[in-house]
C-alpha positions in Angstrom: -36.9 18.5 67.6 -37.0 15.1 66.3 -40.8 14.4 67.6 -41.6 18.1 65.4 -39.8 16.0 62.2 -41.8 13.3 62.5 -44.7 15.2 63.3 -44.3 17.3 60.2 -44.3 14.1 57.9 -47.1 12.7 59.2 -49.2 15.7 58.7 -47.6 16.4 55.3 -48.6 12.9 54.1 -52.3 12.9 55.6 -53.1 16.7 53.5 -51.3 15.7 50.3 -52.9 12.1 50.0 -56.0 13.3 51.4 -55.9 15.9 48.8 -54.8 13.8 45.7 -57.3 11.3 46.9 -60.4 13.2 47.0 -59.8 15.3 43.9 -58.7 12.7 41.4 -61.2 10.2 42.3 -63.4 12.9 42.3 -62.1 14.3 38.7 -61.5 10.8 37.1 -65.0 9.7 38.3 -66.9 12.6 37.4 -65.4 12.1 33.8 -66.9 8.7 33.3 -69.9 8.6 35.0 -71.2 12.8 34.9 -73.0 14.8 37.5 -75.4 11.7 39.4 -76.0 10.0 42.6 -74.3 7.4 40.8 -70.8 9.3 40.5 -71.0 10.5 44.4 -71.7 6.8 45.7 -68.2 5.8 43.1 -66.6 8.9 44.6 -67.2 7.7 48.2 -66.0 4.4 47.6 -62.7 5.7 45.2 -61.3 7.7 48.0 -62.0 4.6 50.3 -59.1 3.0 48.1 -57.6 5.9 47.0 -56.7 7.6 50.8 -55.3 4.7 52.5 -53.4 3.9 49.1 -51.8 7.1 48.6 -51.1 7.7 52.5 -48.8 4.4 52.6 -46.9 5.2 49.4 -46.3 8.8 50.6 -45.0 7.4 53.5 -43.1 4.8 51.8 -41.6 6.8 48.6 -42.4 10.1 49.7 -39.0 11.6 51.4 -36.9 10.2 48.5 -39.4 11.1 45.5 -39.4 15.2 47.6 -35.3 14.8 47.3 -35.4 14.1 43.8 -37.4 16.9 43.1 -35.4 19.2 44.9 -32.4 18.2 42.8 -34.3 18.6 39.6 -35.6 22.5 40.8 -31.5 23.2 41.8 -30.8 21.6 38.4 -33.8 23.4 36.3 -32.5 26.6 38.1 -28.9 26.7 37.5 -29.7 25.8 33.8 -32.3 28.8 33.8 -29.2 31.1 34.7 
């Protein structure tokens, strides 16, 4: 059970920094540079950074930043009702 925990985290953190990675390089990239060659090669090279960045802070923050966020949803919801 514990090895499916672990498991789970691991995969969590590779989709969601892979994800955040890619598309705000991409986003922020494509905002100052425009549809070029140019703007793929910084692309490349931002997610370079970006992944490996993101991945370790996940992994780092990640569990306690998801557990503050729960209490703000229970705390947005009771307030909602």
């Amino acid at each position: 059970m514990m090895y499916r925990k672990h498991l789970q985290r691991l995969s969590g953190s590779l989709v969601m920094s892979s994800f955040m990675s890619v598309a705000l390089t991409g986003v922020f990239s494509f905002l100052e540079l425009g549809f070029s060659w140019m703007w793929l090669q910084v692309w490349g090279q931002g997610v370079l950074i970006a992944f490996p960045t993101a991945f370790t802070l996940d992994m780092v923050f990640g569990s306690r930043l998801r557990l503050l966020s729960g209490k703000l949803a229970d705390r947005a919801a009771s307030a909602w009702s």
